[in-house]
C-alpha positions in Angstrom: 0.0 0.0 0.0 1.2 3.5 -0.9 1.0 6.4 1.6 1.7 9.6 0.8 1.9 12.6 3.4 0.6 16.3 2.5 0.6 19.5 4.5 -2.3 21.3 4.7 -3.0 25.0 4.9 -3.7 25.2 8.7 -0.8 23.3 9.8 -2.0 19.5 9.5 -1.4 17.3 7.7 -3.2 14.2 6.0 -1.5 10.8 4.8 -3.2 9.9 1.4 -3.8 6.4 0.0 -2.9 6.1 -3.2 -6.1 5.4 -5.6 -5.3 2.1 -6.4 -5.1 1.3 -2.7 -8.9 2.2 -1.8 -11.1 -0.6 -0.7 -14.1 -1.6 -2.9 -16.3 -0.5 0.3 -15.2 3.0 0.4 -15.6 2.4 -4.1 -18.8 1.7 -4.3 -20.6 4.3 -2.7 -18.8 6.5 -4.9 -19.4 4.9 -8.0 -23.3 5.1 -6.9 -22.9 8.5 -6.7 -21.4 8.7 -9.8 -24.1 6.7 -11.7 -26.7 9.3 -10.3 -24.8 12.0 -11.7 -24.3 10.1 -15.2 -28.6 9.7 -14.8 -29.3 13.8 -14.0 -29.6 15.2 -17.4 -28.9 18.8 -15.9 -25.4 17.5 -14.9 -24.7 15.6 -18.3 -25.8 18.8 -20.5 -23.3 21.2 -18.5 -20.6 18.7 -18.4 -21.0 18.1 -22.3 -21.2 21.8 -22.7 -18.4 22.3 -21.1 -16.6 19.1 -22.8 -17.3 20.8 -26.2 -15.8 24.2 -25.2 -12.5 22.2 -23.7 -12.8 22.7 -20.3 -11.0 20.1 -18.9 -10.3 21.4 -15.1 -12.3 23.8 -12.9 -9.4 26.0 -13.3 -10.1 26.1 -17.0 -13.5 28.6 -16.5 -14.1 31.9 -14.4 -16.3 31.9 -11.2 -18.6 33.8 -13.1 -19.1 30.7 -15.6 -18.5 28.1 -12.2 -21.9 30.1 -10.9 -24.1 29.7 -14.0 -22.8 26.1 -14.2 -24.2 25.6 -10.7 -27.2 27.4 -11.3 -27.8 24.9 -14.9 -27.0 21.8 -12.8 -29.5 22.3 -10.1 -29.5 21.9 -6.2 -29.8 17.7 -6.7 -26.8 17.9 -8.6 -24.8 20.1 -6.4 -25.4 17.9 -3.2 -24.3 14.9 -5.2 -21.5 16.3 -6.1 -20.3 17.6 -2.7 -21.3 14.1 -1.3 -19.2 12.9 -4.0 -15.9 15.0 -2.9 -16.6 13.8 0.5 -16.2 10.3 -0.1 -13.5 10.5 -2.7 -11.7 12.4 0.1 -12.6 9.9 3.0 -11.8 7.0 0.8 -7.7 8.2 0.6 -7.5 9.5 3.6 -5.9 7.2 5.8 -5.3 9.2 8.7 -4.6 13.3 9.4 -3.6 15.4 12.5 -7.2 16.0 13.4 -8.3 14.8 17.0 -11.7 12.8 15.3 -11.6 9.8 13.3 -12.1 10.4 9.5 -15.4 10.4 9.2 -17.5 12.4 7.0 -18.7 14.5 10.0 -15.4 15.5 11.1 -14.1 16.0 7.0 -17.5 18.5 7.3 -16.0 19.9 10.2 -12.6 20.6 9.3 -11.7 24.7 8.2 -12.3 25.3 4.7 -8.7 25.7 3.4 -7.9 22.2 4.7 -10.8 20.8 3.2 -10.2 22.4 0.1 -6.6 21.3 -0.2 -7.9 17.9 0.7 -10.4 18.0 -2.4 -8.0 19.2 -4.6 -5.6 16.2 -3.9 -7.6 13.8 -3.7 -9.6 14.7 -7.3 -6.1 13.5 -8.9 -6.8 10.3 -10.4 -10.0 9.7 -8.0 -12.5 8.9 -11.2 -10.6 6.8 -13.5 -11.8 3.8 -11.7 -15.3 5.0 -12.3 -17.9 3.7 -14.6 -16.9 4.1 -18.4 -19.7 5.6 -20.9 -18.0 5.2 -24.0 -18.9 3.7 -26.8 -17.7 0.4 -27.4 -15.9 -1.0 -30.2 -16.1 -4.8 -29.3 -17.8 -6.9 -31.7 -18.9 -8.8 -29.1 -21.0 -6.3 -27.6 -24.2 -7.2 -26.9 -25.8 -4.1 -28.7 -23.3 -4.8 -31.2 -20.7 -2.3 -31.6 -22.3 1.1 -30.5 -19.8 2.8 -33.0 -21.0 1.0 -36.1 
């Protein structure tokens, strides 16, 4: 298993598992949340919107742009998606220099520049083991090949 220590704004600090390393228990909830995101049709229209104006990153767009994206996705969206951070974050943290236990009360409780700096590193790499909507190109498929 691979550890990897960060500093964090406030002075802690969290050890980080890498995302190969993450238990299928602490993987499945976030794949459900995934799948209800894939399913809201608010969420898919921004994130192809923004897919076909090469946004790649939240860095990529303005926080004027970030707002209207919010405001396009909807409050149902928004909650899964913050649920979503919370248990990509919990599912790498293996420990910090917080008193409580890594829970997602205590993530919820942290100040926000920790909890920001947590979200950022753990986003690295946190979806690639997520469900993959992409056509297929096996023959095999049993729709047949959805690119033919």
């Amino acid at each position: 298993m691979s550890i990897t220590h960060h500093p964090l704004p406030d002075g802690g600090w969290a050890d980080l598992r890498d995302p190969a390393d993450v238990s299928e228990r602490l993987r499945r909830p976030v794949r459900a949340i995934q799948m209800r995101l894939a399913q809201n049709p608010a969420f898919a229209s921004v994130v192809s919107d923004a897919k076909n104006k090469g946004v790649t990153a939240m860095d990529d767009i303005d926080e004027a742009k970030a707002v209207e994206m919010a405001t396009v996705m909807g409050e149902d969206a928004i909650t899964l998606m913050d649920d979503l951070n919370d248990r990509l974050i919990v599912s790498r943290v293996a420990g910090w220099s917080y008193e409580a236990e890594v829970t997602i009360d205590a993530l919820q409780d942290l100040p926000g520049g920790a909890y920001d700096e947590l979200k950022k590193l753990c986003a690295e790499g946190a979806l690639d083991s997520g469900p993959d909507f992409s056509p297929s190109t096996e023959a095999s498929s049993p729709t047949e090949p959805s690119t033919a």
